[in-house]
C-alpha positions, 0 to 999 in steps of 0.5 A: 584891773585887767590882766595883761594880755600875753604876748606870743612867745614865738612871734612877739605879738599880742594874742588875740582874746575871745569871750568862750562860756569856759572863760577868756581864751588867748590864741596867737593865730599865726603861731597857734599858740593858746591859753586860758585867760592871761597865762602864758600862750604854749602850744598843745605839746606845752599844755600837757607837759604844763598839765603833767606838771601840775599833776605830778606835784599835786600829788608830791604834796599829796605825800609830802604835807601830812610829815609836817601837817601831822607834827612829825616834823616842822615844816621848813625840816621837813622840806630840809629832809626832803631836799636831802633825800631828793639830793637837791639844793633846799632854795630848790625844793619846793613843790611849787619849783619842781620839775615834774620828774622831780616831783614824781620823786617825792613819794618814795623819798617822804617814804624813806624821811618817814621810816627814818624818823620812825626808826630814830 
């Protein structure tokens, strides 16, 4: 089955879909907005704010798995703890809700979960 094709964001159009050896592109030519295959068409400002994103959980979870992966603690306390010491609601974290400001935080609060529980 075909993915839909987006829609601009800016002019509500459909954006136009090319065949490129890196994959399908979307571009909405009169607004400049592009993505790669189905994904949501943002401008170059988006992409790297998108990309940053991405990063900056990448390597939150790069910290935070190995408190539950190593059986320091269950999972679902080990997002409680994180929640926590982040100061934000538990229905908010989850690496794949965070704001990469947020997600930057992570390392140095799994740091502090870890002393904490190693002290304790």
């Amino acid at each position: 089955m075909a993915k839909p094709i987006p829609i601009c964001p800016r002019c509500g159009q459909p954006a136009t879909q090319t065949l490129t050896p890196k994959g399908r592109k979307s571009r909405c030519e009169p607004c400049g907005l592009w993505s790669n295959g189905s994904k949501p068409l943002r401008d170059e400002a988006g992409h790297q704010a998108h990309g940053a994103r991405v990063r900056a959980r990448q390597n939150a979870h790069r910290f935070f798995d190995p408190l539950w992966k190593e059986g320091l603690v269950d999972r679902e306390i080990a997002y409680t703890l994180l929640a926590q010491e982040l100061g934000i609601e538990r229905d908010a974290c989850h690496m794949s809700l965070m704001e990469a400001e947020i997600a930057r935080r992570v390392p140095r609060a799994v740091k502090a979960i870890r002393a904490s529980l190693l002290k304790g």
